[in-house]
N, C-alpha and C positions, 0 to 999 in steps of 0.2 A: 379227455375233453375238459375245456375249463370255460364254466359259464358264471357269468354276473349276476350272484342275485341278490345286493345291496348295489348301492349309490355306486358308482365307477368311483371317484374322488376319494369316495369312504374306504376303498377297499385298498385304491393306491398309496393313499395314507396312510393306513394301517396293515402294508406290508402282506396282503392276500395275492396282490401280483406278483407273475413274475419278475424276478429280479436281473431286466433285461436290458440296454436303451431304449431310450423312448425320444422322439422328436412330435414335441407338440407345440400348441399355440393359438393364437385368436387374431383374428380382426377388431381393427380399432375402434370399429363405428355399433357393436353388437352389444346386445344387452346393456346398455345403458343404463342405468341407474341413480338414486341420490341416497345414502347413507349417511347419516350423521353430517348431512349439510355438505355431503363429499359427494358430484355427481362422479362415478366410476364404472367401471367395466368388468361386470360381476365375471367374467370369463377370465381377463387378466388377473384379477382376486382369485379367483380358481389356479394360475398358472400357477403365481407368486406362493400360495400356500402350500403348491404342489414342492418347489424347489425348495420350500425353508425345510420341508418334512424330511426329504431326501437327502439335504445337509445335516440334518439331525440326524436322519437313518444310516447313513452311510451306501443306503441303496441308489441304485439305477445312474452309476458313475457313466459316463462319457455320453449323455442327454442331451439334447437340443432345444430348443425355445424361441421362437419366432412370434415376430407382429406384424400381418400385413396392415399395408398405412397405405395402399392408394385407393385412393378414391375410382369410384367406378366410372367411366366415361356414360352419359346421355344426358337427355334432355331433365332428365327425373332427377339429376344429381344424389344418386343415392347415399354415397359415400365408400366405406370399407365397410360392408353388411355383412352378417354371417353366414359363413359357407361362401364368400364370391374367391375366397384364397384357391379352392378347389379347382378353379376354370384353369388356372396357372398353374398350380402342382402336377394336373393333370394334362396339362397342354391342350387344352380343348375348345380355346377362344374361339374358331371358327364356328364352334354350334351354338354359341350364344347371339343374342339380336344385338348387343352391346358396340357402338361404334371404337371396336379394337385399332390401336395403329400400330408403328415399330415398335415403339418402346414399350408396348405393352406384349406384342410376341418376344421381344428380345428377354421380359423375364420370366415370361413362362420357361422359356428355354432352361433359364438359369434355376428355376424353382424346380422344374420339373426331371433335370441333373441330378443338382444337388437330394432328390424325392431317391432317386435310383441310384444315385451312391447307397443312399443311407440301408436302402431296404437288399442292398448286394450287400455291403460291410458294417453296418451298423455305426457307418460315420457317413453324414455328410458331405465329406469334405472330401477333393479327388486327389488321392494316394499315387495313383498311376503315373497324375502330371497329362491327362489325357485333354481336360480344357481348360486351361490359364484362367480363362475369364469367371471362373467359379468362385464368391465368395469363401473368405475361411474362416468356417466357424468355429467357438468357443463352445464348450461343455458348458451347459447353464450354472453346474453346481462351482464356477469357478469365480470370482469378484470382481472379472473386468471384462467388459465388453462381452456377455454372455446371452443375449439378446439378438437375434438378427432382427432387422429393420428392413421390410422389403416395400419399398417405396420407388418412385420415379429414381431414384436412387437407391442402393442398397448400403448398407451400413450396419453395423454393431455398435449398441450401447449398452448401457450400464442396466440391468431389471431393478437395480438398489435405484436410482435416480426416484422413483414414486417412493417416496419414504410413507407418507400418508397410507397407502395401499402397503407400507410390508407392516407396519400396526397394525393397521385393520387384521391383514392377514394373521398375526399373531395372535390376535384378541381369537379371532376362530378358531386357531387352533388349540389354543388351550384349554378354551372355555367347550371345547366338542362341538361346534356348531355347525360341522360340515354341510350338514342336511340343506342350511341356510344359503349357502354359497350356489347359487343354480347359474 
């Protein structure tokens, strides 16, 4: 058995985990913050410091890294909150009160595929050729379009494009400040 008992971050960074794939990621709208006059998204600073450590370790090759970027449909306009990516991954729109429409089952569908490629083969992405309509995703540790964008559209971009956030991220991790990054 292998249990956590420092910071998760601290431990993936410092090579305590296994040395597995991993597909992880955040919502756009979650822990918000202002640093240095920089409002950011301490969870995406969490991502970015995740993948620079990983390119220096040479660990956890063929990873994933996602942003959900839609906004939540109601009247409350909430945004992309944390934890709303889960309703999608998990296909489970029907049990929320959230006025869902197509486009919002159509990618759960997509999320929630691409969830069960990964956890049968340890990639994302369909091997088989079983649903066309499936995003194809990049390895995060790779420098181009390593990023999925799950939005009213899906899309890959660049994780380098926040150059502001890969500094930051760099200042932490040299200086040890993981603790910081919540």
């Amino acid at each position: 058995r292998v249990f956590q008992k420092e910071y998760y971050l601290k431990n993936l960074l410092s090579g305590k985990v296994l040395d597995v794939p991993l597909l992880f990621g955040y919502t756009k709208d979650e822990f918000l913050e202002e640093r240095n006059g920089i409002k950011i998204n301490t969870i995406q600073l969490a991502v970015v410091a995740t993948v620079l450590s990983m390119r220096k370790t040479g660990r956890h090759k063929n990873s994933y890294c996602y942003e959900f970027a839609l906004d939540m449909p109601g009247e409350d306009r909430p945004g992309a909150f944390h934890s709303s990516d889960l309703w999608f991954f998990f296909e489970t729109l029907a049990k929320c009160f959230r006025p869902f429409t197509g486009v919002h089952y159509d990618l759960a569908r997509t999320m929630c595929d691409s969830l069960a490629n990964f956890i049968r083969t340890g990639n994302p992405n369909d091997r088989k050729g079983i649903n066309s309509l499936l995003p194809e995703w990049e390895d995060c540790l790779c420098l181009d379009g390593n990023l999925m964008v799950f939005d009213t559209t899906i899309m890959r971009k660049r994780l380098e494009s926040e150059q502001e956030l890969f500094a930051m991220a760099e200042t932490f991790l040299e200086q040890e400040l993981l603790s910081e990054i919540k």
